[in-house]
Every structure is written in C-alpha cells, then in structure tokens.
LUMVEX-75569 format. One record per residue (C-alpha): residue in three letters; x, y, z. Coordinates in steps of 0.05 Angstrom, whole numbers, plus 5000, padded with zeros to 4 digits. Example, Ala and Ser with C-alpha at 12.3 -4.5 7.8 and 13.67 -1.06 7.14 Angstrom:
2
ALA524649105156 SER527349795143 
REM end
This chain:
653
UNK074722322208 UNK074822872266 UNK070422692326 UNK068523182379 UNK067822852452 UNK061823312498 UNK061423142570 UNK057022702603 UNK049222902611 UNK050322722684 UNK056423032696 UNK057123482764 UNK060424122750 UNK067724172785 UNK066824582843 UNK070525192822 UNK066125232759 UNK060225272806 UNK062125962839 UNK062926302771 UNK057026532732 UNK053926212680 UNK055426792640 UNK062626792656 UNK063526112649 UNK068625782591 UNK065725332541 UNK066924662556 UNK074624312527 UNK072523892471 UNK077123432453 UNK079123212374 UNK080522462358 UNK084822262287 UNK082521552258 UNK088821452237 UNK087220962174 UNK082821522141 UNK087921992153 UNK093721612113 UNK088021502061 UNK087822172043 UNK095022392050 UNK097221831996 UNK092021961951 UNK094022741952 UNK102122471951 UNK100522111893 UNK098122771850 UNK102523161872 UNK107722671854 UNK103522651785 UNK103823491773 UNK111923401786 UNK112222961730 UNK114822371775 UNK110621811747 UNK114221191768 UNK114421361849 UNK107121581844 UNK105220821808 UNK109520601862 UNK105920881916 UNK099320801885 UNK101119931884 UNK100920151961 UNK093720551971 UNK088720101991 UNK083320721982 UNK084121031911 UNK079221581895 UNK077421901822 UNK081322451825 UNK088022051839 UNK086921671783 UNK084922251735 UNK092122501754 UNK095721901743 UNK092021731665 UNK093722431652 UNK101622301677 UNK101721701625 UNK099022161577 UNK104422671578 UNK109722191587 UNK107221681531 UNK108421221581 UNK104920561551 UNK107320111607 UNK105120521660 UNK098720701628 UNK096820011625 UNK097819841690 UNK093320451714 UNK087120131667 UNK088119471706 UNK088319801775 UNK083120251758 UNK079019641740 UNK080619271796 UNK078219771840 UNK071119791815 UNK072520451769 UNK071320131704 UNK064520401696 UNK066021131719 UNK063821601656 UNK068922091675 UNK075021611671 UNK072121311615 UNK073921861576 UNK081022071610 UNK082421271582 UNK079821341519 UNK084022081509 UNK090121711541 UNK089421111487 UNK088221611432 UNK094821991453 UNK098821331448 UNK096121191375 UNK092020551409 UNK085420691376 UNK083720031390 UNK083620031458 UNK079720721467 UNK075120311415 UNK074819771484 UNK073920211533 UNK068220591498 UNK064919871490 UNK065019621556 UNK062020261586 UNK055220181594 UNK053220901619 UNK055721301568 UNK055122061574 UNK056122601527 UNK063022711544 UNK065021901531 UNK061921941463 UNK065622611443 UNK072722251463 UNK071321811415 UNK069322151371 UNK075422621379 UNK079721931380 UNK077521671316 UNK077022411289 UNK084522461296 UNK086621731272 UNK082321851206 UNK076621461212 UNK071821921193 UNK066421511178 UNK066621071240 UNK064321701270 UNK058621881232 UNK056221211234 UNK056921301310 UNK053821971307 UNK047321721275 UNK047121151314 UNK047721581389 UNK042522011361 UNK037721501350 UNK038121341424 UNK036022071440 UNK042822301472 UNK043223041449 UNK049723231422 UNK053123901441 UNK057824441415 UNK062823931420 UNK059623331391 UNK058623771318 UNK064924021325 UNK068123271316 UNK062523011266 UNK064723561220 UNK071523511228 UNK069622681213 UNK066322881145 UNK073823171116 UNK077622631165 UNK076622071108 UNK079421931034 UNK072021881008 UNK071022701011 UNK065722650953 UNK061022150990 UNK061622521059 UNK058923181037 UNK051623211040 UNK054122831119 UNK057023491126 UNK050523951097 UNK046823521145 UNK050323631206 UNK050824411189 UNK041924301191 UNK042524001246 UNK046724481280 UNK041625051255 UNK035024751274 UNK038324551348 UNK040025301353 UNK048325201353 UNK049325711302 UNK051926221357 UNK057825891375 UNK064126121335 UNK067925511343 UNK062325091307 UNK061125591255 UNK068925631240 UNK069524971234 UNK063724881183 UNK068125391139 UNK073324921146 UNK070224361122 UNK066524681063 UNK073824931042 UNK076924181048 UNK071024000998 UNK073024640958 UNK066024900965 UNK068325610968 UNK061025900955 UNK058825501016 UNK064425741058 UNK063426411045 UNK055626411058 UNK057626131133 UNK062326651146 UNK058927251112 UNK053527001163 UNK057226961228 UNK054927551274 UNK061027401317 UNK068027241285 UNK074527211317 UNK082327081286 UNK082026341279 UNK074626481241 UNK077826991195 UNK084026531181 UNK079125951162 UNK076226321104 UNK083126691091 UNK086225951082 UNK079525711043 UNK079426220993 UNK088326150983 UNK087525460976 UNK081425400930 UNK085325780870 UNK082226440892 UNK087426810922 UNK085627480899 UNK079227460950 UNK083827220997 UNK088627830989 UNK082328250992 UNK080027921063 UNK085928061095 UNK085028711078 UNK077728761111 UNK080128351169 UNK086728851184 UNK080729461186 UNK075629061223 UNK079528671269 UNK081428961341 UNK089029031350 UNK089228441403 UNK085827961353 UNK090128211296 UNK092427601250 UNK097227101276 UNK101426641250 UNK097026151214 UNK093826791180 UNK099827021149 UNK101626341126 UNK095326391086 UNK096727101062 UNK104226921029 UNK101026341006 UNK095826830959 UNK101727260951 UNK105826690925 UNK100126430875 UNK098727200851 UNK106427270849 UNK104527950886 UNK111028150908 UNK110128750930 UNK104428540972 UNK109127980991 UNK113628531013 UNK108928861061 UNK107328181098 UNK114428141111 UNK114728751144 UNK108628581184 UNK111527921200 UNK118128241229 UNK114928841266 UNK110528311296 UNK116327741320 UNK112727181274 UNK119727111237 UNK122126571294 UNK116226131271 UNK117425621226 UNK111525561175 UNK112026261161 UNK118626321144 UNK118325741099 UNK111726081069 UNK116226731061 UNK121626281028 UNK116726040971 UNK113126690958 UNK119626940943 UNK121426440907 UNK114326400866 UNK115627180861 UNK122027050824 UNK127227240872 UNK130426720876 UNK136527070905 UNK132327410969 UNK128526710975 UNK135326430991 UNK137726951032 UNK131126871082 UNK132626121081 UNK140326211101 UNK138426701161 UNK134126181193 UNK136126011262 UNK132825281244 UNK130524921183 UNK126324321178 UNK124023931118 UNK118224421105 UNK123624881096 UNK128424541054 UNK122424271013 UNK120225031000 UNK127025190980 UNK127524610934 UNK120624710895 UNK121225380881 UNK128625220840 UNK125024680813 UNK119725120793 UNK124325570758 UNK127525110715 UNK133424990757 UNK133124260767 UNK141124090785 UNK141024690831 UNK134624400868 UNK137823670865 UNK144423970893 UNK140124390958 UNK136523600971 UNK143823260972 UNK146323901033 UNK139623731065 UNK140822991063 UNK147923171100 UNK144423761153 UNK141422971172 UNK135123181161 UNK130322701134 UNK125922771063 UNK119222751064 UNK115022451011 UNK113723220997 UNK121323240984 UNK120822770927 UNK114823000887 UNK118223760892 UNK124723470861 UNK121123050816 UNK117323630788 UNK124524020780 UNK127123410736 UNK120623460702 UNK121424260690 UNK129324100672 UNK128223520633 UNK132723150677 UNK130122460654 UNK136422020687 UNK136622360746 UNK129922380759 UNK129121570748 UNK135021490799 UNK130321980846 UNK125521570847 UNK128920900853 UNK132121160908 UNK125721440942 UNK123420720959 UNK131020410967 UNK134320861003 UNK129421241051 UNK123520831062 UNK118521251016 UNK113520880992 UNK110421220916 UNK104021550922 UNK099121690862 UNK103022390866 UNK109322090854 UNK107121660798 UNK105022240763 UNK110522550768 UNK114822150734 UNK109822050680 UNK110222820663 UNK117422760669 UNK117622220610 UNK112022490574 UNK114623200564 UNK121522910546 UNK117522490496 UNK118221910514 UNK110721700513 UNK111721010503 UNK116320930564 UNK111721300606 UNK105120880581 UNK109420220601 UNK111120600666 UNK102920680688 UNK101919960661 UNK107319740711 UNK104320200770 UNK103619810841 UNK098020260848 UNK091420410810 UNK092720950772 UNK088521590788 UNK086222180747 UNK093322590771 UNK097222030733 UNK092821980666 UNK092722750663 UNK100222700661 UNK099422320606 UNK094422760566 UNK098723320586 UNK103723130556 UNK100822870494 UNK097723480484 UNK104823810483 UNK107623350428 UNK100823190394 UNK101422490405 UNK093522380384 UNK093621580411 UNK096321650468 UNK092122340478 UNK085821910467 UNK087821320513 UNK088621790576 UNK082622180558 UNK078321580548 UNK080321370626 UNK079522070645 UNK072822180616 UNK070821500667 UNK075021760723 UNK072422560716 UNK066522640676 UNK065023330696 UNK072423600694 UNK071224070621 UNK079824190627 UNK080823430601 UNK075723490529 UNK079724170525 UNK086723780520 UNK084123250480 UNK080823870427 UNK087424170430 UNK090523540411 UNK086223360351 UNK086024200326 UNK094024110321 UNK093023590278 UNK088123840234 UNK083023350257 UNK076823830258 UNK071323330260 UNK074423010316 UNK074623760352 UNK067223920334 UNK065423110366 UNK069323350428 UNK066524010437 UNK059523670434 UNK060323280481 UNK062423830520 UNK056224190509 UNK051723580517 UNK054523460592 UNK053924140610 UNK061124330621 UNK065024940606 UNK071325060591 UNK075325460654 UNK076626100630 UNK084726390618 UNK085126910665 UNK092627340689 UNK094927750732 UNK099028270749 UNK101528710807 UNK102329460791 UNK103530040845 UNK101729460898 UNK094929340855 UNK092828680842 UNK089528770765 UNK085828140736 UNK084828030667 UNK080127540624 UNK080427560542 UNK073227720541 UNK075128320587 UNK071128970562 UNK070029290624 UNK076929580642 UNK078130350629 UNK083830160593 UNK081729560551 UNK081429940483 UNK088930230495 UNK091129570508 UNK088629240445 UNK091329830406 UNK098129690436 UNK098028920423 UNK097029120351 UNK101429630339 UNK106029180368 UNK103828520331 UNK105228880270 UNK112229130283 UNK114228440313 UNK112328070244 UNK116628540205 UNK122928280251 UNK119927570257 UNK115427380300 UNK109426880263 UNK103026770304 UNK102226110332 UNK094926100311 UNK094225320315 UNK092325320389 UNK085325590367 UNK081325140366 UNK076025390310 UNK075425300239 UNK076425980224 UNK080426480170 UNK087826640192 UNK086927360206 UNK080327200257 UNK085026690290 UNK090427270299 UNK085127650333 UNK083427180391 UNK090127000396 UNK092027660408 UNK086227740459 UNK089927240502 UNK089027530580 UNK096227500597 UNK097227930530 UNK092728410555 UNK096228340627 UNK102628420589 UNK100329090552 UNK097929370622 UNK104529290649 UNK109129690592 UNK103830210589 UNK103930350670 UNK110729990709 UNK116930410687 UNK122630200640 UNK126329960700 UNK121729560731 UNK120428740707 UNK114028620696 UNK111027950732 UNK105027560706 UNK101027030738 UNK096926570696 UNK091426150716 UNK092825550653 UNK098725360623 UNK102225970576 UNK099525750507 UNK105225670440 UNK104526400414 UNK103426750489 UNK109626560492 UNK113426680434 UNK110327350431 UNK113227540506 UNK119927280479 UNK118827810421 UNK117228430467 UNK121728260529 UNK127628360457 UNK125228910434 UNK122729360490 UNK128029190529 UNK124128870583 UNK125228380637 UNK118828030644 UNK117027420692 UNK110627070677 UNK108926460724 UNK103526040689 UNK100525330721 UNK106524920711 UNK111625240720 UNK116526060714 UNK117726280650 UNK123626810661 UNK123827310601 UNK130027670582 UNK133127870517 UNK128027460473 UNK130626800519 UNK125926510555 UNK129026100614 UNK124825460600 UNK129225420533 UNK123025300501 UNK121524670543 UNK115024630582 
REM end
C-alpha cells in the first residue's frame, strides 16, 4: 500500500520558508513508503498470468506453490491454462489449492472448474463441483448444463432444468439455449419432444423470442426430431436471421428428405442475405448435400464455382460434400478427380469416396479405395464399414463382405452397431440367402431394431419369400406401428404371390390405423430446373404430352419385346388398367420430360424418392436401347446406370 507522510501540526516553518509568501510558497515534500510484502503479493500474482497467457503452465504452478496471497483472477488464469493444455495433473492440483485457499465456494470459479472438468471428459467431477457449491448462480448452473449437454446426458439436464426452476432461479438466453440442445443430446428423441415444445413456451411467454441464437437453435432441434413443419414455422417467424439461422433450416430441410425446399432457400437466402453474411462453409455443405440427393448436377456445378471463387475449397467437409455429390450425380470420374487434388484427406473423405462406388455398383473398386486408405494410415471409422458394407450389398459381394465384417471387430477395434447388423442382413437377403440372414439376427449381440428387420422385409419382398416377409413385418408392425412403408412391402409381397385376400387384410389395416402409403415421386434436372413429378401429377403444362409419349412408346417397345411388369400393382384389376398405372409411374413421367426437352446428347438423370419398381425399370432399359439414350436414374437404394438396354445393376438390386 502507498502511504503519504504530512508534516507535523506543530511544526515551525524553516526560516527561509518564512520570508517567502504564502502564495509563493512550494507545497510541502511528501514522502511515499512501499510495504514491501503487499508489493511482492501483487507482482507474483500478475507473474503468474502472464506466465499463464505465454502458455508456460508448469513455472506458473511452480510459482503459484510459492504465493502466500492468491486472488480470483490468478486462479481463473491458471484453470483456463489446464484447460488449453489438457493438463489433468496440473488441473488437479489447482482444485486442491484453490480449495485450500478458501475459494471453493466462489460462484465464478465454480464454473471455470466445472468447464475445465468438462474439457477433460471428467463429467464426474464437474458433477462434484456443482454439488458442493452451495451459492449457485446462473452462470454455475449453465456450465453444467453445457457439461452434461456435450457428454450426452440430455436428460440429466432437463431434470436439472425443472428442478432449478422450481427454486425460482430464472434461466437466461443461455440456460434455453443448453435445455434445447439437452432435448436432441439423448438416444430417447421420441420421449424428449413435447421437453422441447415446452421449453420453446417457455421461451415465448418469458419474452426470449428476440434472440437469434435461441430461435436458431429451436430450428435445430425441431429438425433433429425431423419436425420440418415445426422448423419452418420458427424460422418463417424470426424478424431477425443471420447465416448460421439460414444454414439451420438449409441443413433441416436437406436432411429431412426435402431437398428441393432446401435448393429453393438457398436461393432466397443468396437474394436476401447481405454480401458479408453470405453462406459459409457449413451452408454449402448443406447445399451439395440437396444437390447430391436431387442428383442436381448442374446445380451441383454452380456451388462449385461458388465454393472456389469464395476459397471454401481448402475446407475439408466441403470438399468431401463436393466428392459425393459428384459421385451421387454420376460422375464418378470428376468425383475422383476432386478427391485426388486434395491437399489432405481424412476418413470423411475417403468414406465419401468409398460410398458413392459402392453406391454405383462398384463394390471391388470401393473395397480396393478402403485397402489404399488403410495404407495412407488412416484409420476407418465405423462410417467406413457400413459404406463398404452397403457396396458388397449393391455388388453382391457376399464373401467379402462377411470377411468385412469379421474384420471390423478383429482387426480395428469396431464394435457392430444396429447399422452394421443391417447391413449385412441386406447383403444376405438380396443374395437370397434368407435363411442365413434370419440365423444371422437370431445370433445378433444386440437387440435387433427396426433398420435390421426392414432388411429383412426388404429383401423378402425382392424374392417373395412370403414367411420370412411376414416374420419381419410382424416385429415391425410392434417396433413401427405408424410407419405405412412396412404394410406396403408386406402387400407387395403377398400381390406377387397371388395372395389377394392377404393384400385386401393388409391394406385394412392400413386404413384402420390411419396411415398412408408415401407417395413415388422423381426428379429431374433440365436447363438447371429442378422438375418434380408424382403419378397423380395433372397439373403440369406438359402432363398430357407426356402420357402420349409413354404410349406411343409402350406400344412400339412391345412389338420389339418389352412385357409390362404389371405384378407390382397391387389391385385386383384387368391387365390393360394395370398397364395404365404402371405406365403412370412418376419417374416414367420424369423420364418422358427429359427426351422431350434435354437434347440427344445429353444423359438424362433421375432421382427417385422409393426404390425403382420391376417394370420402371425394364422399361428404362427398353428406351435408353432404342432412343439411343444414356440415362442415370438414382432411386433409394442405390444408381441404376442406363446404357444400351444394360442397366449397370445387372439386374441385381
């Protein structure tokens, strides 16, 4: 502390001060005292951070063992050290000096501890620290929350949510932030929603629907619960949005099966966006990602220019994303090219390079890019396996793919998720072997899910195996009463085998639970246009041109061989009405659009949103012969690459 000496109340002036006037006259010399102790106090203390911001940890614990005088600040400094070192040993012995010094209850370090325990994966102990605090702020219950946010407990924190407000402590901006990012933070998604439509009232009636960040993230969580119509009524609402807002509902719509309206955002956000909150990286990961499911490539196309004027092509997620649109646009060739003139891969990468061969039928090729990974020393992901499980699957690759997954577990550690399991039930089932692949989910380590029995059913449906078709369906109908797709497979099933009363049973049941079936729906890219068709479609301009076309061309196409596959309607109905709604089939009429407006030159590339029914595709086999066409038509399973009447499944899918 600085003291300042005054003279003495009886002090005589000197005698030359008494000759000069008052006026005149110097202020008296005061004299300055150091306490030396206090001093040295504060000189160590400020040492020690900077010591801290240099990133020399060990001398400033070492001179820290040494301060007799600690104050908050120095040990904010020093947590926050051990945090960006992930220095456990250290950051341990700051909690016990901290405690030793009578700190333990400060609310402010509370929360550096519980943040530094949270970085170091020790939930636990942020769980402690939190516990033994007994004046607990705001800010220590939103580090927690944050802390068990990020380790996936979600429902720890909405249990601790509703229990701090029942003790009256408000929460703010931050506190809803973390309970909604709680409600998608936990396997049990179903039974945390209405947590999540209550926290969004809350937010409203407390008068936190302002605040961007909140609102954003209540998009985000209605899109991890796939509640797209909720999503969109919170952003369509926000007075205020900015990039990361726009991305949310960008990423909700492209990953909700809706990536036409995510293609169309983009476009609203690139008019109504200012240029220095244009879309970054996570937005065009998004956008390739709607390309990629629309198999828009010349959409596609344009991002990549975007992406290069804007110096997003050294970032890592979207160049993989630009690898598997390509790839998912079938250009194989250019997808491989973008992937070789990477500076860096990691597995993302590889994986994207290895699904979209899979995806095309190539399954030695996509083998063959896992084995140069493997030898780049980079290591698989469980990712890794399901993508080159899926290109055995597409390949029919049965051996290897059983050697796959042995390996998975044997040689790298991977331990089988419900993913993989299905997975190598498709691949069994589509080679038909049924049997084998019922013994396989019999033998599962695992309970097996709806993914896995949906395999099965799958499957059965393609070889109209009608037991085993019933056994998965009869699970499935327990495990996902209100998914319609599953009575469709098991209809299919019976109507190939001429089982009609066993079709007209499943379709009332259908009926008497409310569901309906998910329409087909395709489409196609033409002049940069995204055009969607449905086969009860009457409200295109060209819709009576179209079915002309599919006639006239139906009728040539049985003169030189082609036979409607009319068995995969499922009504008990005449021949000829059958050949009318098979021949209303929305990637027909997608197909039809595209020779009547893309020149001769110019492949023709479908999407479809189910898998390519028995005559869809024996009929694109027909035209791609006889009109000379190359046409590429991706449906949910996998690419069907047409070409001279071959179709580069072989007639395996």
């Amino acid at each position: 502390m600085w003291a300042l000496s005054s003279p003495q109340p009886n002090a005589q002036p000197s005698p030359s001060s008494a000759f000069i006037p008052r006026s005149s006259r110097k202020p008296p010399v005061c004299f300055v005292s150091l306490n030396p102790s206090t001093s040295t106090t504060a000189d160590n203390n400020q040492l020690i951070q900077s010591l801290c911001k240099q990133g020399n940890l060990k001398r400033a614990v070492k001179l820290m063992s040494e301060e007799s005088n600690p104050t908050q600040r120095t040990y904010e400094h020093l947590i926050l050290s051990c945090i960006h070192q992930s220095s456990l040993v250290d950051a341990q012995w700051v909690h016990r000096h901290l405690h030793e010094n009578g700190f333990d209850q400060d609310p402010f370090l509370a929360t550096k501890l519980i943040n530094m325990y949270s970085s170091l994966d020790l939930i636990d102990d942020a769980r402690k620290v939190f516990d033994k605090t007994r004046k607990r702020t705001i800010y220590v219950y939103n580090a927690l929350f944050r802390a068990l946010s990020l380790a996936g407990h979600g429902e720890e924190v909405l249990n601790l949510y509703r229990t701090m407000s029942s003790l009256g402590m408000p929460s703010d901006r931050f506190t809803y932030t973390y309970a909604l990012k709680a409600c998608v933070a936990s396997e049990c998604l179903v039974s945390l929603l209405w947590k999540g439509k209550e926290i969004h009232a809350h937010i409203l009636r407390h008068g936190y629907g302002g605040f961007v960040h909140i609102m954003t993230t209540l998009v985000d969580m209605y899109a991890k619960f796939g509640c797209v119509a909720y999503a969109s009524a919170v952003f369509n609402q926000m007075a205020v949005k900015n990039v990361v807002s726009w991305s949310a509902m960008i990423a909700c719509y492209a990953k909700n099966g809706k990536a036409f309206e995510a293609l169309k955002l983009f476009r609203e956000m690139m008019l109504k966006t200012e240029e220095d909150v244009g879309p970054n990286s996570v937005t065009m990961v998004s956008v390739l990602q709607a390309c990629a499911a629309l198999a828009a490539l010349e959409q596609g196309k344009l991002i990549h220019g975007y992406i290069l004027r804007n110096g997003l092509d050294t970032i890592l997620p979207v160049i993989s994303a630009l690898v598997t649109m390509y790839a998912r646009c079938g250009k194989l060739e250019v997808a491989q090219q973008v992937f070789d003139g990477m500076d860096k891969r990691d597995v993302v990468s590889w994986n994207s390079l290895i699904s979209g061969f899979g995806a095309h039928g190539h399954g030695k090729k996509a083998i063959d890019i896992f084995k140069d990974m493997i030898s780049c020393g980079i290591s698989p992901s469980p990712v890794s396996f399901v993508s080159l499980l899926g290109a055995c699957s597409h390949a029919g690759l049965v051996d290897e793919g059983r050697a796959l997954f042995q390996a998975m577990r044997k040689e790298y550690g991977i331990i089988p998720s419900v993913e993989h399991y299905a997975s190598m039930v498709d691949l069994l089932g589509r080679a038909n072997k049924l049997e084998e692949a019922a013994k396989f989910i019999d033998d599962m380590r695992i309970e097996p899910g709806p993914k896995v029995w949906g395999s099965l059913l799958g499957s059965s449906r393609i070889h109209c195996n009608v037991e085993f078709a019933e056994r998965a369906s009869t699970k499935l109908f327990q495990l996902e009463p209100a998914n319609a797709g599953n009575y469709v497979l098991l209809a299919d099933t019976y109507a190939e085998a001429g089982k009609w009363d066993e079709v007209k049973r499943v379709k009332k049941l259908l009926e008497s639970r409310g569901l309906q079936k998910v329409p087909g729906r395709s489409w196609i890219e033409v002049k940069r246009q995204i055009h969607s068709f449905v086969s009860t479609d009457e409200f295109n301009p060209q819709i009576e041109q179209l079915h002309a076309l599919l006639c006239e061309l139906s009728s040539e196409m049985k003169e030189k061989g082609y036979v409607p596959q009319i068995k995969v309607v499922l009504y008990d109905l005449g021949e000829e009405e059958k050949e009318r709604i098979v021949l209303g089939h929305s990637e027909k009429l997608a197909l039809a659009f595209g020779l009547i407006n893309t020149s001769n030159a110019e492949p023709i590339r479908i999407t479809k949103n189910l898998r390519l029914c028995e005559d869809c595709h024996s009929f694109t086999k027909f035209i791609s012969k006889f009109a000379r066409k190359e046409i590429l038509v991706r449906d949910v399973n996998r690419f069907h690459h047409f070409r001279d009447g071959v179709c580069s499944c072989g007639d395996y899918w």
